[in-house]
N, C-alpha and C positions, 0 to 999 in steps of 0.2 A: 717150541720156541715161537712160531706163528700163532699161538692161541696166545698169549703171552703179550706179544705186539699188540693182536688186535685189540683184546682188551682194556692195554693200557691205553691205546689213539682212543675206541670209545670211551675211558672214564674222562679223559684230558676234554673232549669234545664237549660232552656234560656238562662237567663243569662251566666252562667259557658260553657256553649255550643259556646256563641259567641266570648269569648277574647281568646288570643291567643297572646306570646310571643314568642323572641329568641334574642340568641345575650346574653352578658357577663350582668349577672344579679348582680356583683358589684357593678355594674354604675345605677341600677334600680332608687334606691331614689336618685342621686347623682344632685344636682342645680349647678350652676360656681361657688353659693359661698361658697359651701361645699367644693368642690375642691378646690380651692382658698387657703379653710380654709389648707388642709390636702396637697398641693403640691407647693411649694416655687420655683421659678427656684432660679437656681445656689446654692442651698443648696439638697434638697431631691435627694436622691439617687436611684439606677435602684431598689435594692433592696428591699426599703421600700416602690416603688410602685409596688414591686413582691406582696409585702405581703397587702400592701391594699386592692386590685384588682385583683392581682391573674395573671394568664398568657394574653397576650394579643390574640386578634382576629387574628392582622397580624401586618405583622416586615417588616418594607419599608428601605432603605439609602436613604438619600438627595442627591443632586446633589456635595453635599459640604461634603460629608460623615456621617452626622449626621443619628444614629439610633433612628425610630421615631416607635414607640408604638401606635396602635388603638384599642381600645375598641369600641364596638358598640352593645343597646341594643333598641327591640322594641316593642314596646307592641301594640296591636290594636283588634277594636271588632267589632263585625259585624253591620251593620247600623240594626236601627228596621225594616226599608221598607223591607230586606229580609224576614220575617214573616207575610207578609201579603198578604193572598193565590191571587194567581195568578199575581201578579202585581211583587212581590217574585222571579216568575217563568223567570222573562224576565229583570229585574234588582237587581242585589245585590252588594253591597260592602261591603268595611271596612275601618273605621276610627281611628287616634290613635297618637301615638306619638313618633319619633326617637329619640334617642341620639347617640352622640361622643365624645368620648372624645380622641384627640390626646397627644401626650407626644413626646417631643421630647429631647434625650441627647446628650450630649455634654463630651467622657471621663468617663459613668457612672453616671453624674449626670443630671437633669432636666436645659435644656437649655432652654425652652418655653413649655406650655400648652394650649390646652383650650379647651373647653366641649360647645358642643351645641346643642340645642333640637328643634327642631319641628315638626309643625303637619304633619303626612302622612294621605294619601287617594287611596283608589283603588275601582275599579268600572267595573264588568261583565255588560255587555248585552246591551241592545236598549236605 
């Protein structure tokens, strides 16, 4: 029964040990067409995506003046091959997934949006 334990606290530990996020966690569960659902252009205002979302990452101008809103959020974990002694020692990564979401206004309101996800990878050693 104690062999049992320990090994289930070591896999729980692993796991929790391996992910690893950053980046504006409003956007966490966010798909295009949740956003979609919750951001209209030319209707929603800077305000009410103050309050869905919160403050953004970073604040750019267009070329044409338009102030453009980024969120960006990323979650990833570490590959299994890092736990596997000595092979571990000489190669590790991490696997996961981006998002963005831009906003851009036009005057305070939403002139265009759009949110997009994919996969990331990174990779130490031989």
């Amino acid at each position: 029964m104690n062999k049992v334990s320990l090994a289930a606290c070591l896999a729980a530990a692993l796991l929790v040990a391996g992910c690893q996020s950053s980046g504006n966690t409003s956007i966490r569960k966010e798909t295009a067409e949740t956003v979609d659902q919750k951001i209209q252009d030319n209707v929603t205002t800077k305000q009410q995506v103050r309050t869905m979302f919160g403050d953004p990452m970073n604040v750019h101008f267009t070329d044409s003046g338009h102030e453009e809103w980024q969120y960006s959020y990323e979650y990833s974990r570490q590959n299994g091959t890092n736990f596997v002694p000595y092979y571990g020692s000489f190669s590790n990564g991490t696997h996961g997934r981006e998002k963005n979401l831009t906003i851009i206004f036009n005057n305070d309101v939403v002139w265009h949006h759009s949110l997009t996800s994919s996969k990331v990878q990174a990779h130490d050693g031989l």
